[in-house]
C-alpha positions in Angstrom: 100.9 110.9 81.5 99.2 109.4 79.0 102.7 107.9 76.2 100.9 106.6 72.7 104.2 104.8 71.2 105.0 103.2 68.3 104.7 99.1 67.7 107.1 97.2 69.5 108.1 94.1 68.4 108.4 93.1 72.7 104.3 93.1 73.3 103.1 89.8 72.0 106.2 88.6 74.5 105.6 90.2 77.4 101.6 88.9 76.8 103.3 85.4 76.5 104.7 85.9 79.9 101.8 86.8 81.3 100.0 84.1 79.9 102.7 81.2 80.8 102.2 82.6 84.7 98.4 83.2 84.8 96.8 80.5 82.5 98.2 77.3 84.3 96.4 78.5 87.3 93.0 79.4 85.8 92.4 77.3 82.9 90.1 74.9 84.2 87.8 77.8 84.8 87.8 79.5 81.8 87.5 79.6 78.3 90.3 81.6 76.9 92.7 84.3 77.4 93.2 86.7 75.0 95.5 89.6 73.7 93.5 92.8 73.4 94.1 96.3 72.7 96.2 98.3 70.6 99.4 96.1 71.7 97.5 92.8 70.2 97.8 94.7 66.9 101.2 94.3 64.7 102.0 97.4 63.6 99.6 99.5 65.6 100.9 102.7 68.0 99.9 102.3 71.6 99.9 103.1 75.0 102.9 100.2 76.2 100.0 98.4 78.7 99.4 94.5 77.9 95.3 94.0 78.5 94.4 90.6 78.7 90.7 89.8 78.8 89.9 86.3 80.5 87.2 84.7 79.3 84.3 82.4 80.8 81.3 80.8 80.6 79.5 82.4 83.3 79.5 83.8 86.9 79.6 81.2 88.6 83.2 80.4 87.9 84.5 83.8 89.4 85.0 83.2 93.1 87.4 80.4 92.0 89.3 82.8 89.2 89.5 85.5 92.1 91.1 82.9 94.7 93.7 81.8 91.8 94.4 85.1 91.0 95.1 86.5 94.2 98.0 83.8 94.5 99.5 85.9 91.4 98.9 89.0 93.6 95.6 90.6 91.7 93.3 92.6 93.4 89.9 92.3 92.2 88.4 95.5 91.5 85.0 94.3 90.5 83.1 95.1 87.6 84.0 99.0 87.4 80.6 99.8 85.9 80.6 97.7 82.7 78.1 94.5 82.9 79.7 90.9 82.5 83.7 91.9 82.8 85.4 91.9 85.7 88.3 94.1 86.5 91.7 93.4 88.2 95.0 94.9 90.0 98.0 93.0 89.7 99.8 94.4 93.0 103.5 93.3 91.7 103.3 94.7 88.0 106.6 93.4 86.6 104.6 94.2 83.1 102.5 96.7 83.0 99.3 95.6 82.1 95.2 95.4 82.5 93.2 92.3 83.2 90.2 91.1 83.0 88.0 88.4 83.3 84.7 88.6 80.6 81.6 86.5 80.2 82.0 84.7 77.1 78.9 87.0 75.8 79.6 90.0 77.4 79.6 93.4 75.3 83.1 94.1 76.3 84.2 91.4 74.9 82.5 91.3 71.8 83.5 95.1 71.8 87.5 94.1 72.2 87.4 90.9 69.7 86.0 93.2 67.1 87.6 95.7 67.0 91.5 94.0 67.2 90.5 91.6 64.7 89.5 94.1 62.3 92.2 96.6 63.0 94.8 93.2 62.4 93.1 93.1 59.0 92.6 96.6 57.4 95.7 98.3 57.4 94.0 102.0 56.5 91.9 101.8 59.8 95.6 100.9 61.5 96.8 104.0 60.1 94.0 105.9 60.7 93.9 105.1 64.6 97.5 104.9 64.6 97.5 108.9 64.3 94.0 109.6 66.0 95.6 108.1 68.8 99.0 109.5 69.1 97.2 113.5 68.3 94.7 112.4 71.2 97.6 111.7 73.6 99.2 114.9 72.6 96.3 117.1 73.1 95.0 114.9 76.1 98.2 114.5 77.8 97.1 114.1 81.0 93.5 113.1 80.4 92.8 109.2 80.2 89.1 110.4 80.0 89.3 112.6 77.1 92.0 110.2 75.3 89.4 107.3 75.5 86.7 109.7 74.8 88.0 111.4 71.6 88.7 107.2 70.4 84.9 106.6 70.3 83.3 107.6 67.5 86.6 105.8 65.6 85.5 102.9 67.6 81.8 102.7 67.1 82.5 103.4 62.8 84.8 100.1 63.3 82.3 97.7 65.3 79.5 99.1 64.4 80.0 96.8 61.1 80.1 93.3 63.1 76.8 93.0 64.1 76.2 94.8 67.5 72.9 96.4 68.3 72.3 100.4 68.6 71.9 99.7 71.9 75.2 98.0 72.4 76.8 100.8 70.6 75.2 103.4 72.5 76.1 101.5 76.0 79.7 101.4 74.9 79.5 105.0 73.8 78.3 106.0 76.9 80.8 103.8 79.3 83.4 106.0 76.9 82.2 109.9 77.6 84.5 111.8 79.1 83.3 115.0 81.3 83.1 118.3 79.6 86.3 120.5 79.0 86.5 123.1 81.1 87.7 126.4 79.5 
């Protein structure tokens, strides 16, 4: 059931909380950890999930994030079909939350980055997918696929101003198509 709620005030905690247990264990591979998502966004309606994108330098830092983050109890789920991000299941979920470990120039990454910071800084594209996302959730109540699909094109107008190629644009377009409704 897919639950779009209003900002709470308890996200950028419950990140914190994350952070304080993961970070200590991972920082000397990697190059950041940030807040993503609608819950990195005062004042922004979202689904209540913390994501946390990891961030590194390359590769060849990934077996050692794995083994640290299986002590936590994550699952690594691999890269799920998107190129330079990494995708993992925390098996104990106090939180609820996504995590992932990016490439430092990966296009998911770019992708997330862009779009919180400018959603943190225009307050009319806040509002705007503030209420795209809460009449997605009611029409695609069940739907992950066709919640995240019907957020693209909102997406793309947003990033598509910070300096990724049509062909970055297109490949997070398609990564984002849902399969056709059925009626």
């Amino acid at each position: 059931m897919i639950i779009v709620e209003k900002y709470n005030a308890k996200w950028p905690l419950w990140f914190q909380e994350l952070k304080d247990e993961i970070w200590p264990l991972i920082e000397n591979f990697s190059l950041g950890f940030e807040h993503v998502g609608s819950t990195s966004v005062p004042g922004l309606a979202a689904k209540p999930i913390i994501d946390i994108d990891i961030i590194i330098k390359n590769e060849n830092v990934l077996p050692q994030i794995i083994e640290a983050l299986a002590l936590l109890g994550y699952k690594h789920l691999g890269n799920r079909g998107i190129e330079g991000r990494e995708a993992f299941l925390s098996t104990h979920q106090k939180i609820n939350h996504n995590l992932y470990v990016c490439q430092e120039d990966c296009l998911a990454l770019k992708n997330h980055l862009a779009l919180r910071n400018h959603l943190r800084s225009s307050q009319k594209s806040l509002e705007e997918y503030s209420v795209l996302k809460q009449q997605l959730a009611s029409e695609f109540p069940d739907s992950i696929e066709h919640y995240v699909s019907g957020k693209t094109e909102f997406i793309i107008g947003i990033i598509s101003q910070y300096g990724l190629s049509k062909f970055e644009l297109n490949s997070i377009s398609q990564a984002n198509k849902a399969p056709a409704i059925k009626k």
